[in-house]
Backbone bond lengths (Angstrom), bond angles and torsions (degrees), N, CA, C in turn:
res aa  C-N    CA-C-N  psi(-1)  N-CA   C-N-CA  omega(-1)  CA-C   N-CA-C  phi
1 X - - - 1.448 - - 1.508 108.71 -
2 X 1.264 118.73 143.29 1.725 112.00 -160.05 1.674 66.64 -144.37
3 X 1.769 94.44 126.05 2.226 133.54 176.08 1.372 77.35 -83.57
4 X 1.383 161.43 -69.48 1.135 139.41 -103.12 1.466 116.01 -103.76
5 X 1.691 106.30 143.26 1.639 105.82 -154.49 1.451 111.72 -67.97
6 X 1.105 109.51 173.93 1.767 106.24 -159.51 1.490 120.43 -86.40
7 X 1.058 125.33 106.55 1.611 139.31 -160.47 1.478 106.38 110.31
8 X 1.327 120.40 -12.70 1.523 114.54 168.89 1.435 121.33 -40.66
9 X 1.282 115.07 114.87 1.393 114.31 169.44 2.095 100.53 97.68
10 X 1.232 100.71 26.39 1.357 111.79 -162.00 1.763 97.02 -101.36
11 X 1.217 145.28 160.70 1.429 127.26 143.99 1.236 130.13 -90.85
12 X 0.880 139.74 114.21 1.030 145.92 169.10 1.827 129.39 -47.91
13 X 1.106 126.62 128.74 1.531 105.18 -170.41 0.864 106.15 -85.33
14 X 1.783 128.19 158.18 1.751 133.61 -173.37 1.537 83.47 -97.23
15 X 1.556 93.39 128.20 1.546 114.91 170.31 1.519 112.38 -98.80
16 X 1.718 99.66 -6.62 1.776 105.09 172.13 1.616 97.58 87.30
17 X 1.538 119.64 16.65 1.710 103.45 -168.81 1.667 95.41 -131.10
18 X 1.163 134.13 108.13 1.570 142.10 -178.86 1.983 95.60 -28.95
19 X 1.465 91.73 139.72 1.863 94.20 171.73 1.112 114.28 -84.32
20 X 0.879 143.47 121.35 1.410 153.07 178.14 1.606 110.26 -80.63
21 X 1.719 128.82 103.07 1.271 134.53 -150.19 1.197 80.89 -135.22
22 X 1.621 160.29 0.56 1.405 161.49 -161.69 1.850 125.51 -142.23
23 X 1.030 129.26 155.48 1.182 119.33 159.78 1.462 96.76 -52.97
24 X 1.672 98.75 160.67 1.724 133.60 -165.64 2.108 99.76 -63.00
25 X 0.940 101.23 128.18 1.394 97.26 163.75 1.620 108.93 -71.35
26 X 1.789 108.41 163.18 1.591 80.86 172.43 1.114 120.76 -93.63
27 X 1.177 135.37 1.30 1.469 136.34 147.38 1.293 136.03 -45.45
28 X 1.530 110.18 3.09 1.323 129.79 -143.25 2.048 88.75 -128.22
29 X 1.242 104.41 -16.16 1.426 117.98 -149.87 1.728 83.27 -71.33
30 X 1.711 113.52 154.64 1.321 110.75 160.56 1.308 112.01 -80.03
31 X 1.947 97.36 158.85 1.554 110.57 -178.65 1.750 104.96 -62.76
32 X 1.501 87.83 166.30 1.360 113.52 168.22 1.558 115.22 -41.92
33 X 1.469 116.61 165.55 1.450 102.08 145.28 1.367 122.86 -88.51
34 X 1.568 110.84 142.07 1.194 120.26 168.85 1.529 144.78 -127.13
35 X 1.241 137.68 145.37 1.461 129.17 -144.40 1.821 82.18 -62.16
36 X 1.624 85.81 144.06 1.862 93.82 156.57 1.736 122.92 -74.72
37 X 1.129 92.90 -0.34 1.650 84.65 -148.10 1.224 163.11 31.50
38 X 1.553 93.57 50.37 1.911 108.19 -163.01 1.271 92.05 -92.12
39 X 1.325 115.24 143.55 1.406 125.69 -171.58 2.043 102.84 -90.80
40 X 1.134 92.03 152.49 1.628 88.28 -170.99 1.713 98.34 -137.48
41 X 1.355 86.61 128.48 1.654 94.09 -161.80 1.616 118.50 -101.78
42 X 1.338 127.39 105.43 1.523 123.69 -166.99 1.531 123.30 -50.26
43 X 1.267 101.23 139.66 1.973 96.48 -156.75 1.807 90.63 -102.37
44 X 1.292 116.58 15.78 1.521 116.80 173.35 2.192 100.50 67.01
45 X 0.776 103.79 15.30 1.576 128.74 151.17 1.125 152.08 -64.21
46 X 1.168 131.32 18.80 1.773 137.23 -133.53 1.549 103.30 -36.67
47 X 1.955 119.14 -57.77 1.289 110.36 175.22 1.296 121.05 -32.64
48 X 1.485 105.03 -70.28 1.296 119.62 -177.89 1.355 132.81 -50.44
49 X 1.895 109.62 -34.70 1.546 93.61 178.34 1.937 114.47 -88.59
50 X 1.638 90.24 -7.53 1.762 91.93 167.81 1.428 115.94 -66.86
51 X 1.325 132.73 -42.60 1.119 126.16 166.69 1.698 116.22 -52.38
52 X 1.139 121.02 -38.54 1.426 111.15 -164.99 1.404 99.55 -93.35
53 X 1.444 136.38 -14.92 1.072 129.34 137.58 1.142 132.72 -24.03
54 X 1.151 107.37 -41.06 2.125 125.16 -159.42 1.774 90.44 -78.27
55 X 1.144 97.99 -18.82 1.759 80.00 -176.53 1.398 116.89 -106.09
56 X 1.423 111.58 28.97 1.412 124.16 114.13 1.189 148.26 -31.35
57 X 1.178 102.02 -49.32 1.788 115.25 174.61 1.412 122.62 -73.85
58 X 1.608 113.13 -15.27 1.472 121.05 174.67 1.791 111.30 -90.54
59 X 1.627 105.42 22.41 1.461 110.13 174.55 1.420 86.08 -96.05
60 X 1.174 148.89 -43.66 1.521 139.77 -161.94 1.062 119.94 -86.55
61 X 1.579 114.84 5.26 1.624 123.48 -168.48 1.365 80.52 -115.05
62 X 1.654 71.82 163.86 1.898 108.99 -176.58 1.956 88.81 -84.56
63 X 1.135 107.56 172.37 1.391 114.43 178.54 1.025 116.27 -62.65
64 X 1.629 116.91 -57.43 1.420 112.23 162.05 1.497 144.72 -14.35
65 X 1.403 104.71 -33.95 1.357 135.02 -166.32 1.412 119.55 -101.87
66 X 1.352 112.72 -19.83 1.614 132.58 -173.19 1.778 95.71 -63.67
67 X 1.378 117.22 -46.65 1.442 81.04 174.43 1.343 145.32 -125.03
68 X 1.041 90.47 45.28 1.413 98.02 170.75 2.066 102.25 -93.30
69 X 1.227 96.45 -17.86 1.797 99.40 158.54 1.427 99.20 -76.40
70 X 0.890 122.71 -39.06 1.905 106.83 -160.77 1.361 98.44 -84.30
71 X 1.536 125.31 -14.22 1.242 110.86 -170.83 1.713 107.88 -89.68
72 X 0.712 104.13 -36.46 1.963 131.08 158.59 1.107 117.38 -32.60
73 X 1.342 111.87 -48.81 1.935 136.39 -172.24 1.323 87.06 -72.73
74 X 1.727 109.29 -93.43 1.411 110.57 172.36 1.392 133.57 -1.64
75 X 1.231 100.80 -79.13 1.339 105.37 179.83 1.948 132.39 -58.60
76 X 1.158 88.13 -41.47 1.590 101.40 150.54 1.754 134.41 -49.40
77 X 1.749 102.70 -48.98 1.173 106.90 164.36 1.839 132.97 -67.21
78 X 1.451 102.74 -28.48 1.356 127.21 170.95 1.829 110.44 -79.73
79 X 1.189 114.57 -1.82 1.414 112.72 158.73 1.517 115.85 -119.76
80 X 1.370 103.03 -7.47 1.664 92.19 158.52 1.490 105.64 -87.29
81 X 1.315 134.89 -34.93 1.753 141.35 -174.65 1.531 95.98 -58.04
82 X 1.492 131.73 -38.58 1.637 132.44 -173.72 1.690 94.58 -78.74
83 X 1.051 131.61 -52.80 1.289 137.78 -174.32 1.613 110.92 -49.22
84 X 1.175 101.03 -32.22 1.718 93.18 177.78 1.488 115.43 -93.40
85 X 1.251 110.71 -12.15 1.858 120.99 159.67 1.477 104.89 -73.21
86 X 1.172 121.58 -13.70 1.739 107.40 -167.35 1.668 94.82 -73.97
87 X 1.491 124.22 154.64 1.336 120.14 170.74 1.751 101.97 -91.14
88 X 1.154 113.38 149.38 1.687 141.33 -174.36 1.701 89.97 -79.75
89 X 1.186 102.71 135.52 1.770 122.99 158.25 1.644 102.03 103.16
90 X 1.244 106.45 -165.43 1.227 102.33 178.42 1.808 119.68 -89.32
91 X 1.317 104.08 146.08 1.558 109.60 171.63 1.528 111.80 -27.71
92 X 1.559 107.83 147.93 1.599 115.00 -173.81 1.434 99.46 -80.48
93 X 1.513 109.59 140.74 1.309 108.97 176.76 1.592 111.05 -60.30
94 X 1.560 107.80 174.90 1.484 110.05 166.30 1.468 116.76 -102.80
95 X 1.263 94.97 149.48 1.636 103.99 -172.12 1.680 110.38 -70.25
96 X 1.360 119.91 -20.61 1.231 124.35 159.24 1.680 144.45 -74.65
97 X 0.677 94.75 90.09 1.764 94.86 -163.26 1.806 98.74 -103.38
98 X 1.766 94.51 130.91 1.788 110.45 179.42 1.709 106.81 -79.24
C-alpha cells in the first residue's frame, strides 16, 4: 500500500516560472493600469466622437471597472445610431380626425 499523494515523487516539468507555494510577494503584485494607446480617430461627429472618447477613461481603471465605461460608450453610441432612423419634422398627422 503506497500513503503517498498522487504524483508524489513525480517530476514536474520546468516551465521557467518560480512556484508559487506562499501568499504573493509584493513584487509579485499586478501592474498598474495603463493607457492602451489605441488611437481613436474623429468620425467628424461631435456626439459620436465624444462617446468614443469616453473610452478613455477605462485606461485608468482597474479591469473591473472597464465596463461600466464600455457600457456607457455603448449605450450612448446606440442612441445616436436610433437618432438617425428618427424621421426630421413634425410627427405624421393621423388619419383620424374627431
Amino acid at each position: 500500500m503506497n500513503d503517498a499523494a498522487p504524483g508524489a515523487g513525480t517530476p514536474q516539468p520546468d516551465t521557467g516560472e518560480p512556484e508559487h507555494t506562499g501568499p504573493r510577494a509584493p513584487d509579485d503584485a499586478p501592474a498598474p493600469p495603463a493607457p492602451l494607446d489605441v488611437p481613436r480617430t474623429p468620425t467628424g461627429h461631435p456626439e459620436v466622437d465624444a462617446h468614443v472618447e469616453r473610452l478613455a477613461d477605462a485606461d485608468h481603471l482597474a479591469t473591473d471597472g472597464h465596463l461600466e465605461v464600455y457600457e456607457d460608450v455603448h449605450r450612448g453610441l446606440r442612441d445616436a445610431l436610433t437618432a438617425l432612423d428618427a424621421r426630421p419634422g413634425p410627427p405624421p398627422e393621423h388619419a383620424h380626425r374627431s
